[in-house]
N, C-alpha and C positions, 0 to 999 in steps of 0.2 A: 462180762459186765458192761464192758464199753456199747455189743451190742444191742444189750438192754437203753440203754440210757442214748442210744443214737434212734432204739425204734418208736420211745416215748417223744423224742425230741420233732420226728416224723409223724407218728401222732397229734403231737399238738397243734403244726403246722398244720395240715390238713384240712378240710372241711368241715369232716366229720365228727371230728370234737369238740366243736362247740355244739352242733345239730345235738349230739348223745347228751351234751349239759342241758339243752333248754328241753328235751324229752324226761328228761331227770327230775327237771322244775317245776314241770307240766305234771307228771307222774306224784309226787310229792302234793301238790298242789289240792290234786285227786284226792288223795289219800288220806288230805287232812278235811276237804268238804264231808268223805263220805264217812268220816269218825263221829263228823260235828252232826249230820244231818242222824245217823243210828243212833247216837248220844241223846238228843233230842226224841226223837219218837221214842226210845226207851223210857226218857221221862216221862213224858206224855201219856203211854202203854201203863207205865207204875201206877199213874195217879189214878184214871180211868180203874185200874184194877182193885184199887184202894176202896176207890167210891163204888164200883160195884158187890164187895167184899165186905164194905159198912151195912150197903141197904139189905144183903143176905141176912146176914149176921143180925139184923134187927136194930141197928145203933141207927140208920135215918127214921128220918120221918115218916 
């Protein structure tokens, strides 16, 4: 146990964990533009699919 908690302590010191947090942040970041940006053109696709599904169907003008 001791050298678990002496390799995390090694770890944290390091460089390289804060580099892996801001890749995390970055990553994250990512992932929430690309939910918002498919969110968005799904709605956009609905409506579009609406309005072409009225004028079939005979309900436009």
């Amino acid at each position: 146990m001791k050298n678990f908690a002496t390799s995390i302590v090694n770890f944290l010191k390091e460089e390289d964990g804060p580099t892996a947090v801001e890749y995390a942040v970055m990553l994250a970041l990512i992932i929430v533009v690309c939910l918002v940006s498919v969110g968005s053109i799904g709605t956009a696709a609905n409506t579009k699919f609406e309005a072409v599904g009225t004028a079939i169907s005979g309900g436009g003008s």
